[in-house]
C-alpha positions in Angstrom: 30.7 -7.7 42.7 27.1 -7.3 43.8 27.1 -3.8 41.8 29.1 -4.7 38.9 26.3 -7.2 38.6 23.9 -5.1 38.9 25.7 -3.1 36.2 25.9 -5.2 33.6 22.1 -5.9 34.1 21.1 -2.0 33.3 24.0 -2.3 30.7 21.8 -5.3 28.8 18.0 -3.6 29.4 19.4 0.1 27.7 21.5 -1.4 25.1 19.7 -3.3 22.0 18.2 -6.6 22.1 20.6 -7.1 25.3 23.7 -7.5 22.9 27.4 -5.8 23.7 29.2 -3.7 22.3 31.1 -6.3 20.5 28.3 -8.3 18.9 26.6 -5.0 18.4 29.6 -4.3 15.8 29.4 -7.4 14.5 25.1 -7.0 14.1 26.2 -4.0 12.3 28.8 -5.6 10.1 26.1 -8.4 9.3 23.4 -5.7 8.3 25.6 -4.8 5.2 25.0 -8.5 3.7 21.5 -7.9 2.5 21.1 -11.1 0.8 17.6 -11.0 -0.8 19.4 -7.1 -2.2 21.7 -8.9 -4.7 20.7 -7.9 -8.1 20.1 -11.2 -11.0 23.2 -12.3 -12.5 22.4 -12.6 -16.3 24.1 -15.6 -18.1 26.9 -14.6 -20.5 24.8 -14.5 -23.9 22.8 -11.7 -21.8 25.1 -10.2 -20.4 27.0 -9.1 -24.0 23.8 -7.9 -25.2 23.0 -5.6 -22.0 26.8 -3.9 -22.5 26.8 -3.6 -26.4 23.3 -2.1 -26.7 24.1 0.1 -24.1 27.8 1.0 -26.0 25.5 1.6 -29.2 22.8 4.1 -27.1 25.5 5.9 -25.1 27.3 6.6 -27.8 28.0 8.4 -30.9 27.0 6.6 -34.2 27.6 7.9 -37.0 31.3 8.8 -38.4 32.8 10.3 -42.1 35.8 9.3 -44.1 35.6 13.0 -44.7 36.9 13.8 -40.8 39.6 14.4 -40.0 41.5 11.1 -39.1 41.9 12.1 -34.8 38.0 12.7 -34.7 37.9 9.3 -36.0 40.7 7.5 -33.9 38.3 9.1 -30.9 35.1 7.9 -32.3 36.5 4.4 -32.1 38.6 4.2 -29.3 35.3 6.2 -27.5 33.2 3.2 -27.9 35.8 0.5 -26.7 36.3 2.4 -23.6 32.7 2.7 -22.9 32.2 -1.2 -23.1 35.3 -1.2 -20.7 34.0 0.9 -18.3 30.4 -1.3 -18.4 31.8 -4.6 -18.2 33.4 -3.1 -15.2 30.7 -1.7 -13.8 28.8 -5.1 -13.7 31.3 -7.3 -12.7 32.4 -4.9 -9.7 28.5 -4.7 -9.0 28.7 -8.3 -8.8 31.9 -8.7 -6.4 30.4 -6.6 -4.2 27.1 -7.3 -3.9 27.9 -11.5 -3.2 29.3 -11.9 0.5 33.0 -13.0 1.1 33.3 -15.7 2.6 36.3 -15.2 4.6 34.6 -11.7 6.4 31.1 -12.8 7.3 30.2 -14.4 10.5 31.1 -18.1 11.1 27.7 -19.3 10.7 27.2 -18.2 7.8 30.4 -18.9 6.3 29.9 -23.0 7.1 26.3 -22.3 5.9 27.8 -21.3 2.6 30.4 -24.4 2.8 27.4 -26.9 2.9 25.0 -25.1 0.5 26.7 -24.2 -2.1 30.6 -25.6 -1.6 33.2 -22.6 -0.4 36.0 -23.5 -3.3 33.6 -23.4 -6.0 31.8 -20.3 -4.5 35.2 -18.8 -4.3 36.4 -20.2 -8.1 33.5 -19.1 -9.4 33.8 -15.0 -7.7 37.8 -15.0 -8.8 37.0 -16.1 -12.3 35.0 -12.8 -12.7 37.8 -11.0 -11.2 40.2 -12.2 -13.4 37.8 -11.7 -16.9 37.4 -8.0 -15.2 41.1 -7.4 -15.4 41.3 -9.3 -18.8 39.0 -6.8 -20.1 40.4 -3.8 -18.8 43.9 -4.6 -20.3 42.4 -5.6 -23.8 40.9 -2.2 -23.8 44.3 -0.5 -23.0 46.1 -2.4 -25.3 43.7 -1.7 -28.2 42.9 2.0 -27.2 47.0 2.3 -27.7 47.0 0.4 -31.1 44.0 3.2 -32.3 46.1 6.3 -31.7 48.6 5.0 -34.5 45.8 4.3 -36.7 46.3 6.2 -40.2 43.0 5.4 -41.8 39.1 4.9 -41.0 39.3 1.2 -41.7 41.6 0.2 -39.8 40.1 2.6 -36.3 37.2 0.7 -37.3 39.1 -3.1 -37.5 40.5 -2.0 -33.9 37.3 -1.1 -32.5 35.5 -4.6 -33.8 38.5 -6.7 -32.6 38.7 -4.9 -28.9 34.8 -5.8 -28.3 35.0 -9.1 -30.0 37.7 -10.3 -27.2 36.0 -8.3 -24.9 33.1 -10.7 -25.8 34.8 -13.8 -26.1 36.6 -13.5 -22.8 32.2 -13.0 -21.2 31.4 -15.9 -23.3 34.1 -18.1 -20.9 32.0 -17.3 -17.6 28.6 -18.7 -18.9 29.0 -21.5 -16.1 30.7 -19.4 -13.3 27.3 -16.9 -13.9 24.8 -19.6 -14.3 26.0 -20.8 -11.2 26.0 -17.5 -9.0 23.0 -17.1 -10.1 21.2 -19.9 -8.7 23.5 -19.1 -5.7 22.1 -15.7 -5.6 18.4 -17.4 -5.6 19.5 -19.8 -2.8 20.0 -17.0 -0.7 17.5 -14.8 -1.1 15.5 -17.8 0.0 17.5 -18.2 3.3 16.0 -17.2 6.6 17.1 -13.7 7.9 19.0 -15.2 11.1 21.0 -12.9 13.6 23.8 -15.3 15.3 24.3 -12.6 18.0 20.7 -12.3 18.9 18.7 -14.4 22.3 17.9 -17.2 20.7 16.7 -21.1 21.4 17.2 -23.6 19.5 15.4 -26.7 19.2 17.6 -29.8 17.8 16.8 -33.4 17.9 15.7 -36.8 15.8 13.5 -36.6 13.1 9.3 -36.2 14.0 10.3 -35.9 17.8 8.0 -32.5 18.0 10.4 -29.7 17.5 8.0 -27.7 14.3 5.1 -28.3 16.9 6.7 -26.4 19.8 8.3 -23.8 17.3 4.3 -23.1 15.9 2.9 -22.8 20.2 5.6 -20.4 21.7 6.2 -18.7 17.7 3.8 -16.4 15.6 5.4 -19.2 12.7 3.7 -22.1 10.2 6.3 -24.5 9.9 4.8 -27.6 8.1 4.2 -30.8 10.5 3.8 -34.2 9.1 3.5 -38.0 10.4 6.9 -38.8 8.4 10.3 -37.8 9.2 12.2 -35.0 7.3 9.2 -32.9 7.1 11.8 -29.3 8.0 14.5 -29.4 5.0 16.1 -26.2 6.3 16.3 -23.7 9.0 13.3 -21.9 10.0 13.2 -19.1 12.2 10.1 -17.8 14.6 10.3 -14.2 16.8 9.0 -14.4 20.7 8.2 -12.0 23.2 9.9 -12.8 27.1 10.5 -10.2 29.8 9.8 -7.7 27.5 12.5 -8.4 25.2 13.0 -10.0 21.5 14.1 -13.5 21.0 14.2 -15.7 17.8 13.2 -19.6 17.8 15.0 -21.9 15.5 13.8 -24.8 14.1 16.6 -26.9 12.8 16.1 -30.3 10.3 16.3 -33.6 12.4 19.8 -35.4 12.9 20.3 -38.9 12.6 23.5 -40.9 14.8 26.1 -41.3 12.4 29.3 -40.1 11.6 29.9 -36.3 10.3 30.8 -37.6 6.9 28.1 -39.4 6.2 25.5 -37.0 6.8 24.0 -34.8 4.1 23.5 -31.0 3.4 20.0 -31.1 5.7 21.6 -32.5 8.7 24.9 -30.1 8.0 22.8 -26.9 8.2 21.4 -28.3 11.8 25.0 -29.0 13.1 26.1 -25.4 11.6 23.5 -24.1 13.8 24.7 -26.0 16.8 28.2 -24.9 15.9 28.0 -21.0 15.6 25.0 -19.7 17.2 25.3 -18.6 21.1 21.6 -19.8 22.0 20.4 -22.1 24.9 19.7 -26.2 23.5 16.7 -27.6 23.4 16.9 -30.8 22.8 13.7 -33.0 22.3 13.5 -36.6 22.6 10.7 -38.7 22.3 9.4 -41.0 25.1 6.2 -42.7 23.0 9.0 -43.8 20.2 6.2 -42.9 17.9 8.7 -40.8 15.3 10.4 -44.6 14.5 13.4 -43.6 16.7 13.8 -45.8 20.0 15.6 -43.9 23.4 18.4 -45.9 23.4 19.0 -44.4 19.6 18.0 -41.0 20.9 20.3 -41.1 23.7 22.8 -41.9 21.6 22.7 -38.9 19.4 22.8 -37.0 21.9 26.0 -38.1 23.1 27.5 -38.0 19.9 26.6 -34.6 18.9 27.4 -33.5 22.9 30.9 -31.5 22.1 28.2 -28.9 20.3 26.6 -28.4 23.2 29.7 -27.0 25.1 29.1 -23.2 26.6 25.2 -23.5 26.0 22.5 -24.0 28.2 21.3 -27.1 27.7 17.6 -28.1 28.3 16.0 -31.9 27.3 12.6 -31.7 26.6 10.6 -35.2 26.9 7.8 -34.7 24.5 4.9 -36.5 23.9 3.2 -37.1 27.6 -0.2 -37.3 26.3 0.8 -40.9 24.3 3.4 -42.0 27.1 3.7 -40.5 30.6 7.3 -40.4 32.5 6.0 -42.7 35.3 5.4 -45.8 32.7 8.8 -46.0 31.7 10.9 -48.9 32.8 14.0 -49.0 35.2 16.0 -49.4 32.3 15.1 -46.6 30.2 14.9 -44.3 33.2 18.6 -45.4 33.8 19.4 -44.5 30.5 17.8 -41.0 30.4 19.9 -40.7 33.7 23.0 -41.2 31.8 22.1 -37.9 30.1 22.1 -35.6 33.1 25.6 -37.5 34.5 28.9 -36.2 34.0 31.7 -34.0 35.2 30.2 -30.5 35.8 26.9 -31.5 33.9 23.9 -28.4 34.0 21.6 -30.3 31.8 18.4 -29.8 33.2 15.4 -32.1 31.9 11.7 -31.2 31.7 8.3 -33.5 30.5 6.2 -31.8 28.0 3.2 -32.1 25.2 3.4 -29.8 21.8 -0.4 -31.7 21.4 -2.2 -30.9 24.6 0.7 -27.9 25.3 1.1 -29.1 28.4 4.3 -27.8 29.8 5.3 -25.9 26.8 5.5 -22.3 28.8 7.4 -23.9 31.4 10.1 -24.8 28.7 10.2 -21.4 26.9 10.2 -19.7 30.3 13.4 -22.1 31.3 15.3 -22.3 28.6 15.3 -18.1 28.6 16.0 -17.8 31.4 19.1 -20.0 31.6 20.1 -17.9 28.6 19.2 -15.1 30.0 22.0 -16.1 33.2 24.8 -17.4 31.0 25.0 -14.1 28.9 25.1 -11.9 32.0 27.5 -14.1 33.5 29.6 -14.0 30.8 30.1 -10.2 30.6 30.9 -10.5 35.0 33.6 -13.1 33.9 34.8 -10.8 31.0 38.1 -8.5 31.2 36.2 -5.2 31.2 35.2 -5.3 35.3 38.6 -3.3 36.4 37.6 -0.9 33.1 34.1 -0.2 34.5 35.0 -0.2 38.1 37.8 2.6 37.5 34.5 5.1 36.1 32.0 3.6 38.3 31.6 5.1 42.4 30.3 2.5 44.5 29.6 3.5 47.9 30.5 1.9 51.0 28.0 2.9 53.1 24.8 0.7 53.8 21.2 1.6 54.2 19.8 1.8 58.0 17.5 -0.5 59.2 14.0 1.5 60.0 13.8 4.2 57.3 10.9 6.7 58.7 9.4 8.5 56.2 10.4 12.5 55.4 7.8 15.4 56.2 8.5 18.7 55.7 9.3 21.1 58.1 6.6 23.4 56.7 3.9 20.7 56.8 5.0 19.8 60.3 5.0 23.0 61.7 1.2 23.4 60.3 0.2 19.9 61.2 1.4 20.9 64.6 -0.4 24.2 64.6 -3.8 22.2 63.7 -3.2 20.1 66.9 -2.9 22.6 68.6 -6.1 24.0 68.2 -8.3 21.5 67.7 -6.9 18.7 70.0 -5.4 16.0 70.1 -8.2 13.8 69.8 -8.3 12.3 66.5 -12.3 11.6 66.8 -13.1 15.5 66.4 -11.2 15.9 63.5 -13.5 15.9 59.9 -12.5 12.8 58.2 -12.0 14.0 54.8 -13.9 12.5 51.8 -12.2 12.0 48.3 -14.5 13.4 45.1 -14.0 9.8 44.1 -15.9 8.8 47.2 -18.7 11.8 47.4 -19.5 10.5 43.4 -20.0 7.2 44.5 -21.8 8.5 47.7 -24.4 10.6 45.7 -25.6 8.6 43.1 -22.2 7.6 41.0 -20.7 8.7 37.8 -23.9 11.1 35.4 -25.6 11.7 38.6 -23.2 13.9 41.0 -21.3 17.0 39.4 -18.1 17.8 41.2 -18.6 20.9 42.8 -15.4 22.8 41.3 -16.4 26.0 43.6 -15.2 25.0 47.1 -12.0 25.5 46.2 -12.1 28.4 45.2 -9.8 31.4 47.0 -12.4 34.0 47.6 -12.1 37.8 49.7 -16.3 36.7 50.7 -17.2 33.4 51.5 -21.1 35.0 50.0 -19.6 35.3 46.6 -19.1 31.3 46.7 -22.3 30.8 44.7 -23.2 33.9 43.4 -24.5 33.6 39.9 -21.7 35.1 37.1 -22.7 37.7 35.5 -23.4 37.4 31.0 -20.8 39.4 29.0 -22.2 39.6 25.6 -19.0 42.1 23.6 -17.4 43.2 26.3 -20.2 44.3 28.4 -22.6 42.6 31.2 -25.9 42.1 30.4 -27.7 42.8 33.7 -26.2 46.6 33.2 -28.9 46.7 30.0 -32.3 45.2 31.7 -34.7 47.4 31.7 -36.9 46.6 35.1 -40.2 47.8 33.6 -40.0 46.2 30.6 -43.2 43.8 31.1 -45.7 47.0 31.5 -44.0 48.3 28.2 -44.5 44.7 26.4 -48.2 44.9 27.7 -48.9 48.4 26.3 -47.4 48.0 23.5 -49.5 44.5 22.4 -52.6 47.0 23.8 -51.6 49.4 20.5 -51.1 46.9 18.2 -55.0 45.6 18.9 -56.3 48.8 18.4 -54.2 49.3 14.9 -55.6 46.2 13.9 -59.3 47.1 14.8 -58.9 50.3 13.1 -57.9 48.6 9.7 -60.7 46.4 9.5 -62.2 45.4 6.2 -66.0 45.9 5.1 -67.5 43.3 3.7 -67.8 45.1 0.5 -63.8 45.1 0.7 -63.9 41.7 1.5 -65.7 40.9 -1.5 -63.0 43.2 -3.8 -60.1 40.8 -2.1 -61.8 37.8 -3.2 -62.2 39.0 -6.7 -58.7 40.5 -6.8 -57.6 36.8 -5.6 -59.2 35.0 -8.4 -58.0 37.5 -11.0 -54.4 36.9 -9.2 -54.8 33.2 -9.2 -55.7 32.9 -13.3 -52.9 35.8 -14.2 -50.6 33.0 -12.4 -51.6 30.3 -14.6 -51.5 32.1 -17.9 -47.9 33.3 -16.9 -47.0 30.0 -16.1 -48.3 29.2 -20.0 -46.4 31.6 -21.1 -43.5 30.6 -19.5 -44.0 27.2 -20.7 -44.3 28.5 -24.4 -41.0 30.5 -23.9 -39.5 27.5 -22.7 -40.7 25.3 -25.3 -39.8 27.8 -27.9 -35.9 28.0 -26.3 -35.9 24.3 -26.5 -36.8 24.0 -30.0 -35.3 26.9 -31.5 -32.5 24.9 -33.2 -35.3 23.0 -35.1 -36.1 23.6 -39.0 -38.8 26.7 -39.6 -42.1 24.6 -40.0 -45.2 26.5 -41.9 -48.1 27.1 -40.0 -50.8 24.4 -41.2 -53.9 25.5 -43.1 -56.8 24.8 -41.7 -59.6 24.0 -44.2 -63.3 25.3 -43.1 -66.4 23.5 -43.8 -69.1 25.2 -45.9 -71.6 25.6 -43.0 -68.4 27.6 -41.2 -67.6 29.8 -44.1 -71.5 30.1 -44.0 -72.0 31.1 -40.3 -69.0 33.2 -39.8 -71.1 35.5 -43.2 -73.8 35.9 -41.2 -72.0 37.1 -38.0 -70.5 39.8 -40.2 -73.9 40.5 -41.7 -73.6 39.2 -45.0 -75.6 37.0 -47.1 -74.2 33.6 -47.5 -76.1 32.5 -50.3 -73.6 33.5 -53.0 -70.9 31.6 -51.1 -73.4 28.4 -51.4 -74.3 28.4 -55.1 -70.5 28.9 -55.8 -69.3 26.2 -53.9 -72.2 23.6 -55.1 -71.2 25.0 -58.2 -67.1 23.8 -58.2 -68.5 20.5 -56.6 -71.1 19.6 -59.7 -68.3 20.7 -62.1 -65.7 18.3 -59.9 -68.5 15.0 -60.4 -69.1 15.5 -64.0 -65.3 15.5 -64.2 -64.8 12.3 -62.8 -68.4 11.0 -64.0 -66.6 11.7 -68.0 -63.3 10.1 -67.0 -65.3 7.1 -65.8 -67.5 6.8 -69.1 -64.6 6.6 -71.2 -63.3 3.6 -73.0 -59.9 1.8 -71.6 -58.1 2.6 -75.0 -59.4 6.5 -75.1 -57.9 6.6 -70.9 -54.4 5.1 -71.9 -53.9 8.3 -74.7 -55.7 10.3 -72.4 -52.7 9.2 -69.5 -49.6 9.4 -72.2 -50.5 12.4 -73.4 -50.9 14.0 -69.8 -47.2 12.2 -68.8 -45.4 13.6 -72.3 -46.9 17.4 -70.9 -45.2 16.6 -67.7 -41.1 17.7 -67.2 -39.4 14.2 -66.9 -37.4 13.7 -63.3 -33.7 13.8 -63.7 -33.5 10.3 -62.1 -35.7 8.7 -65.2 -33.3 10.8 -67.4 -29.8 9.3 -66.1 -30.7 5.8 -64.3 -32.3 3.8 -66.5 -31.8 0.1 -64.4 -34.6 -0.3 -61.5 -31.8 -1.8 -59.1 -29.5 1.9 -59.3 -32.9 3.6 -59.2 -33.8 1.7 -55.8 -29.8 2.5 -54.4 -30.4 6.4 -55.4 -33.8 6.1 -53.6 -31.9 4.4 -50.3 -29.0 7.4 -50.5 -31.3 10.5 -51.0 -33.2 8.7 -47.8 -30.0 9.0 -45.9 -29.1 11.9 -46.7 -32.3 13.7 -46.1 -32.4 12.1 -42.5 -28.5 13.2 -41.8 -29.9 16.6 -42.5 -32.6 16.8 -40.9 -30.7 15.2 -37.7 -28.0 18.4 -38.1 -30.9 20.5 -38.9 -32.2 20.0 -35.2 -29.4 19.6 -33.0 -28.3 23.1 -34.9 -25.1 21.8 -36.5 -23.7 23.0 -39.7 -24.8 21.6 -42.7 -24.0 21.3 -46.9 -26.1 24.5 -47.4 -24.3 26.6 -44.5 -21.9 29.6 -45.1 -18.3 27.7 -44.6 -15.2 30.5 -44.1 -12.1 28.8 -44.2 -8.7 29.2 -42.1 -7.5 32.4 -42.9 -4.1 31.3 -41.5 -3.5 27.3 -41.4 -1.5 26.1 -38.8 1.1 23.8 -40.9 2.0 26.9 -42.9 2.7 29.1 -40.4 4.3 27.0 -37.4 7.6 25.2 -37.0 11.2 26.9 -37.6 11.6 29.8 -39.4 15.0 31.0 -41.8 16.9 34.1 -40.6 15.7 37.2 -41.2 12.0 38.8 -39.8 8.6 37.8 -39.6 7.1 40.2 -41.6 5.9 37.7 -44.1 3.4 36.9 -41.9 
């Protein structure tokens, strides 16, 4: 018994979580309910639109009196069994993708019951059975009435009638839909619980502390408030223990009175209680502070006891820091006593504090632990012992008292042999000293190398620390050192000083150098202007062609630059003074004249003038100011294309010699040689 014991303990460390076989299948079978997987269940308005529009993109649409009448009896009776085939599609979809009720685990078959109510859950998944047959027939019947169809009209008459049962038959599930889908929100809001897995469960009144020790031995945030009712639902938090997995369940607080009368949030705590294998925790508060006294406490506790049956049981007094165990009374000591008494009663009971955690590990570490017992207990106790024991050898023969240790027979002989020679006092013998202890010996770890060379297997104990020899490609470097290389190094640096006292410069060369340096230094700089000119030209080579500038000379440079030539400037004078006095008299005559005699003067010079073709076709000021604004504009758009070198009005403009839209596309039968 021992071994089969011992057995099933290696059987729960290899195999998953610690689960069997059994509930391994059953994990497995629960895995294919992916709740928060089920697709949204449209209302029936919705759901005619999805099918029809996809009936009128799948298919064909268009259709001649001109066909022949069997092409049009199939055009028809085409789209009626396409919406046949989609309704089905969806409504299968939907059966499959909702859980049955009748092959999911107990738990969450009751959990279904008080949620959402198992006859209308069921009413509501037959009734879209049922409209998934009706529409499957009226699309038989009508696909039958099409093929002795003798005209378009009436293929078409067929058709409309087929998808307007088809529709009206949808229309009859708008509350059966409305309702699995809120169902289908409900449970993709439900906590992903695993009935099969190690799990504790904390149960008890209202505000007693069971969110408080969930949020301490959990990675979870369950809300926790001064007022009852504050957990509405199930909440589950993981936990690591002797290196294994286990979920924490936080149930909604129960109050004493019948089954009946209590609502959906206590239902989902007794469902728990019901179904899931998991070791009790059952709080109770000794302060009272949560409203509840212990004799009401107590008393839900032995009404809700028959839950309890096959489960470790563990009641946690909670709430030491307000009210220790010692200042209870007689009478309420008695009373918690009445919990631990009975026929065959393992209810252990243990003081803590979710506020100053005191006590808390001790719980966790209990309650898992009587888990941990009953489950390998209950597979010693199941029918598969004479199964395992039939494939399993277990030896009869029992371990001997002193166990020496085993040395080899080589080692011995050679530990022998050392005795032999060097005695068999232990005193002369080297004690050995680990590199470990000669680091810290020497200084410690970055000040002693290990000395990697005393093992080594050598033919000479000389060659130990020898110096290795440089291989530079394959060959050693020592063969290719010259010995009297330093007397060549010193003669050679002896030749190179002569050399350069040989080539010594004069100072008559020295003086050429510097000259040659100047020169160097200003054919640098007016490269570098030329380079700068080049540059500058590149740069502004897109620009408009600018005419040089004249540059007007003064008389006494015209003058000066005469007599550098050699030449008498004195002509040059008289004529200019000459130009200049006829220029004053000019302007002296037009200044002497009378107002009336300058006006004719000024008319007569205008009429001699050729007239501007804006004077000759504007004749308001205001279009004469816009023509202004616009010859403005465009003068500055050209002059902006001019420099960034784009092309222009005036620019030569060659067309496409083949334009795209004439010569692309598909072309008639026959050859391209048009092109």
């Amino acid at each position: 018994q021992v071994f089969v014991f011992l057995f099933f303990v290696s059987l729960q460390a290899l195999s998953p979580l610690g689960v069997t076989p059994a509930a391994a299948r059953s994990s497995a079978a629960m895995s294919l309910y992916k709740f928060k997987e089920i697709q949204t269940v449209p209302n029936a308005k919705d759901f005619i639109d999805i099918v029809l529009s996809r009936v009128q993109r799948k298919t064909p649409t268009q259709v001649h009196p001109q066909f022949k009448i069997t092409r049009i009896r199939s055009f028809y009776m085409r789209k009626v069994k396409y919406a046949q085939t989609t309704f089905n599609e969806k409504f299968t979809k939907i059966l499959e993708d909702f859980p049955m009720i009748d092959d999911i685990h107990p738990f969450y078959a009751d959990l279904c019951n008080v949620l959402y109510d198992r006859d209308h859950y069921k009413l509501a998944l037959g009734q879209v059975n049922t409209v998934r047959g009706v529409v499957d027939t009226v699309a038989k019947d009508y696909c039958k009435l099409m093929k002795f169809a003798d005209s378009p009209y009436k293929s078409k008459m067929l058709k409309r009638a087929a998808l307007g049962r088809m529709c009206t038959a949808v229309k009859k599930l708008q509350s059966s839909l409305v309702y699995l889908e809120e169902v289908r929100q409900h449970l993709g809001r439900l906590p992903s619980i695993n009935p099969n897995a190690r799990t504790l469960l904390v149960t008890g009144y209202p505000n007693v502390g069971k969110s408080s020790f969930m949020n301490i031995v959990t990675n979870a945030n369950v809300e926790v408030q001064a007022y009852a009712f504050t957990t509405k639902s199930l909440y589950v938090g993981h936990m690591d223990y002797d290196y294994l997995r286990w979920q924490v369940i936080d149930t909604p607080g129960i109050l004493d009175h019948p089954l009946e009368d209590r609502n959906t949030i206590e239902m989902t705590a007794i469902t728990a209680l019901a179904h899931i294998q998991a070791s009790v925790l059952f709080f109770v508060d000794i302060s009272e502070t949560c409203g509840f006294t212990l004799e009401q406490q107590v008393a839900l506790f032995h009404s809700i006891k028959p839950l309890f049956k096959g489960k470790p049981l563990l009641v946690v007094l909670n709430k030491l820091d307000l009210r220790k165990v010692e200042d209870l009374s007689a009478a309420e000591r008695e009373l918690l006593n009445t919990i631990c008494d009975g026929e065959g009663s393992t209810v252990k009971m243990m003081s803590t504090s979710c506020a100053t955690k005191v006590g808390v590990d001790e719980v966790k570490i209990m309650g898992c632990d009587a888990l941990l017992k009953r489950r390998l207990d209950h597979k010693v106790e199941g029918n598969k012992t004479d199964s395992i024991m039939n494939r399993v050898h277990v030896t009869s023969a029992r371990a001997p008292a002193t166990r020496p240790a085993f040395i080899p027979p080589t080692l011995q002989k050679q530990k022998e042999a050392k005795m032999d020679v060097d005695g068999e006092d232990s005193e002369s013998e080297e004690e050995f000293m680990t590199e470990k202890e000669l680091r810290d010996l020497n200084g410690g770890s970055g000040v002693y190398s290990t000395d990697y060379r005393k093992q080594w297997m050598l033919e000479n104990e000389e060659w130990r620390y020898d110096a290795p020899p440089e291989i530079i490609d394959g060959m050693n470097v020592a063969d290719y050192i010259d010995p009297d290389i330093e007397a060549k190094l010193a003669a050679l640096e002896a030749e190179e000083d002569l050399l350069l006292r040989a080539f010594e410069m004069t100072p008559e060369q020295r003086a050429r150098e510097a000259e040659w340096s100047v020169m160097a230094e200003q054919l640098t700089k007016v490269r570098r202007v030329i380079r700068h000119k080049r540059h500058t030209h590149h740069s502004r080579r897109d620009m408009g062609r600018k005419e040089p500038r004249k540059i007007r000379k003064s008389l006494a440079m015209v003058e000066d630059a005469l007599r550098d030539l050699g030449r008498d400037p004195s002509l040059v004078r008289e004529r200019a003074l000459s130009k200049k006095t006829e220029k004053v008299r000019a302007k002296r005559r037009a200044y002497s004249l009378t107002p009336e005699a300058q006006a004719a003067r000024s008319v007569s010079r205008s009429r001699s003038l050729k007239p501007s073709r804006e004077s000759l076709s504007l004749h308001r000021p205001a279009d004469k100011e816009k023509a202004g604004q616009l010859r403005a504009k465009a003068f500055k758009v050209m002059f902006r294309k001019s420099k960034i070198g784009m092309k222009g009005e005036a620019d030569r403009h060659v067309p496409t010699k083949k334009p795209k839209h004439l010569y692309t596309g598909k072309r008639p039968k026959g050859t391209a040689n048009h092109r």
